[in-house]
N, C-alpha and C positions, 0 to 999 in steps of 0.2 A: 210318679209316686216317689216321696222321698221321705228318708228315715233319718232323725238325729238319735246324737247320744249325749246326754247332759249330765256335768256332776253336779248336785248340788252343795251348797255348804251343807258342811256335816253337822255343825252347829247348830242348828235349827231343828226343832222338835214337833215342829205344828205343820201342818198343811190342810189344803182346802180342795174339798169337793162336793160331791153332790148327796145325799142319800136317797134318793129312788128317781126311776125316769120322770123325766119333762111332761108338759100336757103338750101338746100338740101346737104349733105354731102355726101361723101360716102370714107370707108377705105377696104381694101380687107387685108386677112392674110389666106396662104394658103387653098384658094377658098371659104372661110367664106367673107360674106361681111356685113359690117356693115353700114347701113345709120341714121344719126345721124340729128336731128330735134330740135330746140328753140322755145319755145312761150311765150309772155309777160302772163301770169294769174293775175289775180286776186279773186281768191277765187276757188272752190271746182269743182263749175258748169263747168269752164273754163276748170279746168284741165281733168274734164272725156271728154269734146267734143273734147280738141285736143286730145287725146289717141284714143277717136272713130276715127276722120277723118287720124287717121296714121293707124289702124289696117283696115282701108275700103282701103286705097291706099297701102297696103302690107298683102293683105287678106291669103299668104301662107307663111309668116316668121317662122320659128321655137322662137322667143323668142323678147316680146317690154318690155325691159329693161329702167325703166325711173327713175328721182330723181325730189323734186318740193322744193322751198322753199317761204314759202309765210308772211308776213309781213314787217314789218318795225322798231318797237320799240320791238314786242312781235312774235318772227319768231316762225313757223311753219315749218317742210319739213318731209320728204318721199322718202322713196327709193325701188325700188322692182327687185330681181334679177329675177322673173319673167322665173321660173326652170331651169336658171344660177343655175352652186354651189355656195354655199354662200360666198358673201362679194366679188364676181369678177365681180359683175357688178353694182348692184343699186349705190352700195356706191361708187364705184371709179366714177360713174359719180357725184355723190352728192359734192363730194371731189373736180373736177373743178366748182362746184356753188360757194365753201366757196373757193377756192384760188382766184377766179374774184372778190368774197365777192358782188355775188347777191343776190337779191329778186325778187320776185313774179315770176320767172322764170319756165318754166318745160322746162328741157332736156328728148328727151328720143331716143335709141340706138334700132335700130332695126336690127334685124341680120338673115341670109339667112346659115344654117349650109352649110359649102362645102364641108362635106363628110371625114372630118382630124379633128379627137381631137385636141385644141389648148394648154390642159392643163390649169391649175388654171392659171398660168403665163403668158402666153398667153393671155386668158381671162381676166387677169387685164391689160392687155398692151394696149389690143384692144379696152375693152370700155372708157379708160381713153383717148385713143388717141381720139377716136370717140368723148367725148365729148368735150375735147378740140379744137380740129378742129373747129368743130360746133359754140362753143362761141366765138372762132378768127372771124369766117364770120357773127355774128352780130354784129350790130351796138348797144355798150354800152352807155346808157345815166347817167350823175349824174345827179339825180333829186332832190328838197329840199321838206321835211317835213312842209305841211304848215297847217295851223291851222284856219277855218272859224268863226267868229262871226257873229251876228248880231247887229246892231244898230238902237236904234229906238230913235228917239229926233223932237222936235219942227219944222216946215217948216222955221220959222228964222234963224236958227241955218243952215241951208244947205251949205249955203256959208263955215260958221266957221268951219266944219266937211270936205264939199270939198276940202276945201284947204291945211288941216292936213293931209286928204286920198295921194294928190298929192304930197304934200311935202317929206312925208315920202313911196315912190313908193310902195303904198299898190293896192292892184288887188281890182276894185269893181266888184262881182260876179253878182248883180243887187240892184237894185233902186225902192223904190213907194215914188212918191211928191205927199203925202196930207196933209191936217192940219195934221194929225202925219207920220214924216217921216220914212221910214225904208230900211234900208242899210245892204246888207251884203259884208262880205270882207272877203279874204284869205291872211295871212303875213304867213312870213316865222316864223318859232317857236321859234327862237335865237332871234327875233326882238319882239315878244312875248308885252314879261313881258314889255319891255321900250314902246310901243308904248300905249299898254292899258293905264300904267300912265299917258303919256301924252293927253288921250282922255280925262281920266274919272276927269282930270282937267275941262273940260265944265260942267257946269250947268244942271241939267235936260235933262241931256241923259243916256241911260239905254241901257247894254252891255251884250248882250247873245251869249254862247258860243255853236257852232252848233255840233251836233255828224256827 
């Protein structure tokens, strides 16, 4: 089992993955079958529940072969041949994550031996196709890196902050109108730096940035 850690460029505001699990795959090579599996993750929790609901729905496979890559600016991933010999299977699936160039994604390969050694060769041919297969039949999304504040300013001021939120197609996440207003909002990260400038032009409003 091995673990990287990758920086991305920070420059970059888009990335790619999945929105809901894969339909079921399946590749066969001389009576070995392999069924290959997609899931959107985010975070750790995710990824051991789908492994549990694929080892409960193939409770006699000889081998659940997966890769996971989780982040966005600060990637995470994992790979487990899962007693494959090493390097023919975790990683050749990890290897179609970084050619699609996903995230938050878990691939994983589950395989039915058929009774015929496939060889190391083999064995890279079949998890590689497996997972390839598998990221054809989801549906990839480009999603943008967005960044929340919050805004807190005067009840007079709502109109003059309204209209700046609308003009510039910023997301309002939600809203309280009292004598002190408070607003949050999600922009895209490229749009960032330009839009803050042109807030923190108003008077008496105060700009927090949300984890």
């Amino acid at each position: 089992m091995d673990i990287q850690q990758i920086n991305s460029n920070p420059l970059k505001d888009s990335y790619q993955s999945i929105d809901k699990p894969s339909k079921e795959t399946l590749i066969k090579d001389r009576n070995s079958k392999f069924f290959g599996y997609a899931f959107p993750v985010l975070n750790q929790d995710h990824i051991i529940k789908a492994l549990d609901i694929i080892k409960i729905k193939h409770p006699s496979a000889n081998h659940y072969c997966y890769a996971w890559q989780l982040g966005i600016e600060n990637k995470s991933s994992r790979y487990n041949d899962d007693g494959e010999p090493k390097h023919t299977a975790g990683i050749q699936i990890y290897g179609q994550i970084k050619a699609y160039e996903l995230t938050n994604i878990l691939l994983v390969s589950v395989r039915y031996f058929g009774g015929t050694k496939l060889g190391k060769a083999g064995l890279i041919k079949a998890y590689k196709n497996s997972a390839k297969i598998t990221i054809e039949n989801s549906t990839i999304l480009n999603k943008t890196i967005n960044v929340i504040y919050q805004l807190n300013y005067k009840y007079e001021l709502t109109n003059k902050v309204t209209n700046i939120l609308k003009e510039n197609n910023v997301k309002i996440i939600s809203q309280k109108f009292e004598i002190g207003c408070e607003c949050r909002i999600s922009i895209r990260k490229k749009d960032s730096e330009f839009f803050l400038k042109m807030i923190k032009n108003i008077h008496e409003i105060k700009i927090f940035k949300c984890d």
